[in-house]
C-alpha positions in Angstrom: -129.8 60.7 65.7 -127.3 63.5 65.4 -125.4 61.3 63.1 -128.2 61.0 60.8 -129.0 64.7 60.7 -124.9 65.6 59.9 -125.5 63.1 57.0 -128.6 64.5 55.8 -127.0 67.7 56.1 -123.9 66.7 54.0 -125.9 65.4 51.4 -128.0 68.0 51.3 -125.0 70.2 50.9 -123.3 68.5 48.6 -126.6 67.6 46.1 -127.1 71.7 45.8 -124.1 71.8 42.5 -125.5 68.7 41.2 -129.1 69.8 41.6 -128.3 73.4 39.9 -126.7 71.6 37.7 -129.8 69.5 36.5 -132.0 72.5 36.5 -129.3 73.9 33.9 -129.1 70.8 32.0 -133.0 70.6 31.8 -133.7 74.0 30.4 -131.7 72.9 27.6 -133.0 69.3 26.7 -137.1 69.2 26.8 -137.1 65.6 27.4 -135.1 65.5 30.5 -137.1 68.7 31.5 -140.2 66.7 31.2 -138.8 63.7 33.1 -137.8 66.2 35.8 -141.3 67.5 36.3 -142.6 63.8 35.9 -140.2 62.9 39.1 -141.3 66.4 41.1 -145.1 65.2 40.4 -144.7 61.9 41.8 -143.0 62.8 44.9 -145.2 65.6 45.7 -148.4 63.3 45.0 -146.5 60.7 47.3 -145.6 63.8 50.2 -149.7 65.0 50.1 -150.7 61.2 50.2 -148.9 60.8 53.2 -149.8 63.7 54.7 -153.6 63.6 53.8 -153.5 66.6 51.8 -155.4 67.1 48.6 -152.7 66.9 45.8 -152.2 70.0 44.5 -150.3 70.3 40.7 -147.0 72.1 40.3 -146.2 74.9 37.8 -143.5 73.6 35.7 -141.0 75.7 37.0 -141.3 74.7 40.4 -141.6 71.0 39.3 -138.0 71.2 37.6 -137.0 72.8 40.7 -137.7 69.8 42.8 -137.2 67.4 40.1 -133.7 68.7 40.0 -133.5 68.7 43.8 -134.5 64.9 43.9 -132.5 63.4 41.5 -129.6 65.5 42.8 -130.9 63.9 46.2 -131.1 60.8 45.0 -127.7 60.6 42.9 -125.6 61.5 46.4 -128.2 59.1 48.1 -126.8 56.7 45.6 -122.8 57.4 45.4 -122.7 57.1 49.2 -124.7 53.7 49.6 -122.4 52.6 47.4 -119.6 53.5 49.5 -121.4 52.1 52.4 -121.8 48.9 50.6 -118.5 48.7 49.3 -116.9 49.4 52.1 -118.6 46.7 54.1 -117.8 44.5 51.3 -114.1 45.3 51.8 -114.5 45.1 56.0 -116.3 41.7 55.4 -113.6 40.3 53.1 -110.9 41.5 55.4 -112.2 40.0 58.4 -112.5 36.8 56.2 -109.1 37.1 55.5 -108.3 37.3 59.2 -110.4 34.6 60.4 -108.6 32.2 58.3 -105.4 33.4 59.2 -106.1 32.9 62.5 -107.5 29.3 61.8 -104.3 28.4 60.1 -101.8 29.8 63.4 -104.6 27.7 65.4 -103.6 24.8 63.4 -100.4 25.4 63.4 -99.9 25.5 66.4 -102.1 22.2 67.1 -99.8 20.7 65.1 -96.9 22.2 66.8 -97.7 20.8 70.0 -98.8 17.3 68.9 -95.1 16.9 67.5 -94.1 18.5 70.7 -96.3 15.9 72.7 -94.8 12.6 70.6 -90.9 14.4 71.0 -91.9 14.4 75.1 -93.6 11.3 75.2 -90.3 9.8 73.5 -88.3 11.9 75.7 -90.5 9.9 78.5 -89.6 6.4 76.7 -86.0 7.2 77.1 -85.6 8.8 80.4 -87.8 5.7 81.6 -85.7 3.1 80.0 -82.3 5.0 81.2 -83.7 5.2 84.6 -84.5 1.2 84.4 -80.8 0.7 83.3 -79.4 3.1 86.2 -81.7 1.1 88.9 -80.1 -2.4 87.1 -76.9 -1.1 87.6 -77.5 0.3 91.0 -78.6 -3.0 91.6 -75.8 -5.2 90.7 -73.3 -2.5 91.9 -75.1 -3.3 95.0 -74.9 -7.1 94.4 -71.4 -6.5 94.1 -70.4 -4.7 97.2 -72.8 -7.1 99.3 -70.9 -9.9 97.5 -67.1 -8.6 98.9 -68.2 -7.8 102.1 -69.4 -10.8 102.6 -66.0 -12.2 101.0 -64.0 -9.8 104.0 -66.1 -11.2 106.5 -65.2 -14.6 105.7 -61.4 -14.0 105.1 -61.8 -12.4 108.9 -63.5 -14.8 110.3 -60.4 -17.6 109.4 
């Protein structure tokens, strides 16, 4: 809430140049003078509906006044929703941006470890097939030395 009151504040503060300004601007053109008392009569019809109060009509004086004030109001009210909106624009498109960076390093790296899964699963093949061949040799190594011994014994034996 005190967020909301600091930027009431600010563009209250900031609209006061603008809004003297537009009081200048309209003593000098009749037509934007006239549209400044138009606006200052329709917001302050709008203020008494609200508030259940007979309208009451401005002097034209006043009505520039808050004319002036409202459009100054309203200008600021309009430069920084663009800012808000452009900025969010901007946030949005950046975090776009990220999320599909990130989806291409997820990808990568899915593809990454499937190579890495088919190089181990080869590696797997090989060690396999090595192992087999060391067991085969083992094997007839084993063959072999049964086979002397067995020759010894029978040289001892005669």
């Amino acid at each position: 809430m005190s967020a909301a009151r600091i930027g009431l504040l600010l563009i209250r503060t900031f609209a006061r140049p603008i809004t003297v300004s537009i009081e200048n601007y309209s003593t000098n053109h009749p037509r934007f003078r006239k549209f400044c008392i138009n606006v200052a009569t329709a917001t302050h019809r709008f203020e008494m509906y609200l508030s259940g109060q007979k309208s009451l009509t401005l002097d034209d004086a006043k009505a520039v006044k808050m004319g002036a004030n409202f459009l100054g109001e309203f200008i600021l009210f309009g430069v920084a929703t663009s800012i808000i909106v452009w900025d969010q624009a901007k946030s949005h498109r950046n975090h776009k941006n990220w999320q599909n960076s990130l989806n291409d390093s997820i990808e990568r790296l899915r593809n990454e470890t499937s190579k890495l899964r088919e190089t181990n699963k080869a590696f797997e093949n090989k060690l396999k097939m090595q192992i087999k061949k060391l067991q085969e040799d083992n094997e007839e190594l084993r063959n072999q030395i049964l086979a002397m011994e067995l020759k010894s014994r029978k040289v001892a034996d005669f």
